[in-house]
Every structure is written in structure tokens, then in C-alpha cells.
N, C-alpha and C positions, 0 to 999 in steps of 0.2 A: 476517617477516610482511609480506605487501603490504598498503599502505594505496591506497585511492584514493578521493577523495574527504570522505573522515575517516570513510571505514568501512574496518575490518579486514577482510581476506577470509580466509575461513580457508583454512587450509596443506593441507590431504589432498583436497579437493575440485576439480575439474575447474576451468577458467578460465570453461567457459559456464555450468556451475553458482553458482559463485562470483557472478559479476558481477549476479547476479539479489540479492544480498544490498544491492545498494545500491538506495533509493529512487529511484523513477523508470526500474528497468531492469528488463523480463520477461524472458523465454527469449528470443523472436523478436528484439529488437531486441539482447540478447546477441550473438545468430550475427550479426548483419548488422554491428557493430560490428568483432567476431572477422574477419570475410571482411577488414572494409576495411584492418585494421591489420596483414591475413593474420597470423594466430597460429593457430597447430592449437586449436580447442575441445577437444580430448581432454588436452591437459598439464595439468597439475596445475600448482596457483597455489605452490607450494613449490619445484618444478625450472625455472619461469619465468625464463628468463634477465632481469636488470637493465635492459638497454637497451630488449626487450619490456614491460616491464611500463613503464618512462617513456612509453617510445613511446603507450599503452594509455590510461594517464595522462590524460597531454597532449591526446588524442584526445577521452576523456570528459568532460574538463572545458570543454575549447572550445567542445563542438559541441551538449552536451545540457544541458538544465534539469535536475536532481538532486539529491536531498538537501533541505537547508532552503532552498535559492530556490523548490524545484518547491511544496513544502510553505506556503512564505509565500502563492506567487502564489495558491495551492488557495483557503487563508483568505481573501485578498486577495477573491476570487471570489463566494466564500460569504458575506463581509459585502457587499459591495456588493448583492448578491440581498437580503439582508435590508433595506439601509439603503432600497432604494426600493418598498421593501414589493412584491415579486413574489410568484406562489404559491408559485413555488420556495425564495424567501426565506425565508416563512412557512413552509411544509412542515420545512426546516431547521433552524429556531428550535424548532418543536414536535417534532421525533424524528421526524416522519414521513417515509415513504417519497414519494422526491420526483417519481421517472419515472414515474408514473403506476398503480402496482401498486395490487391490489386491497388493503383495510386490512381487511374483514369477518375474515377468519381470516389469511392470510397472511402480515404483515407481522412475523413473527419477530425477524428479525436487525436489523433498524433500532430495535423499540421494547424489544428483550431480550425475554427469556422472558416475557414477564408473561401468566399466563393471568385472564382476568376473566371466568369463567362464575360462574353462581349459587351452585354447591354448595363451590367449591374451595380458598374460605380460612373455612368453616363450620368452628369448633371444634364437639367432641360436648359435648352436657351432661352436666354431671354427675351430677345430682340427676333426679329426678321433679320434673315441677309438676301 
């Protein structure tokens, strides 16, 4: 099982596929990583030979932010937004969507499902009045 980084990549899946399993790495910068270290992106993270995969390593650890430094710096980021009261800061603290989207209907995935129209957390009565 390759490790790198302190994530496990899994063994059936391609090398450019794989490497997308660590934070801080998408497809794109997958391949460009793959070109510099020249490793074929089609091999599979299971028939990687050893010296490729240190070589791969060594590579990812030196040159990129990843994992829980990229993740501190994020938070690092997002309290300082907050601690000098920006609206960004604000926006963050309160769930809202912070680049500027519209909130009238839109803002789904930042504040979760919650619908708040009129009728739609009415229980029925039970009784007549």
C-alpha cells in the first residue's frame, strides 16, 4: 500500500487518479506533478515500482502545501477574516455564502437544506376549532 503524505492511496486505481485522494491535489496539478517526476499516469498505484513512488514522495512533500499544513493555513485564514471583523469574516462566522452569491433563494449548500417558506414546517390539526 502506498502512503504519501499520511494518506493511503489505494492499490487498483491509476497513479493520477490516486494522488487526487490527498488534500490539496486535483486532477490538473496531478498530471503536472506525474510529467515532472515523468511516471506514466496510466500505472496503477499497486505495480509502482518503490524507487518511483519515493521519488513521487519526496517530490510532493517538498514542493506543495498538503494535508494538515494546507488545512491549518485555510483556518489560519478564516480566523484572521474574522478576528478584524471583515465582511468576509462575518459572512463566515454566520454560514453565509461569502463571494458574493445571491442568499434570496440560492444559497443551498453553505446554509444546508433549510427551507423557510410559510407553509412547510405547518403540522395539520387535528381537531376542528
Amino acid at each position: 500500500m502506498a502512503r504519501i503524505a499520511g494518506v493511503n492511496l489505494p492499490d487498483n486505481k491509476r497513479i493520477e487518479t490516486a494522488l487526487t485522494y490527498i488534500y490539496g491535489i486535483g486532477p490538473s496539478l496531478a498530471q503536472k506533478i506525474l510529467g515532472v517526476v515523468k511516471i506514466d499516469p496510466n500505472i496503477r498505484v499497486n505495480v509502482l515500482p518503490i524507487d518511483d513512488l519515493n521519488r513521487l514522495r519526496d517530490y510532493v512533500e517538498k514542493n506543495f502545501k498538503i494535508e494538515g499544513v494546507l488545512r491549518q493555513e485555510k483556518s489560519f485564514n478564516i480566523k484572521r477574516l474574522r478576528d478584524i471583523g471583515s465582511y468576509r469574516g462575518i459572512r463566515h462566522s454566520r454560514g453565509l455564502p461569502v463571494r458574493g452569491q445571491q442568499t434570496k433563494t440560492n444559497s443551498r449548500t453553505i446554509r444546508g437544506n433549510v427551507r423557510r417558506t410559510v407553509g412547510s414546517g405547518r403540522k395539520a390539526s387535528a381537531e376542528k376549532t
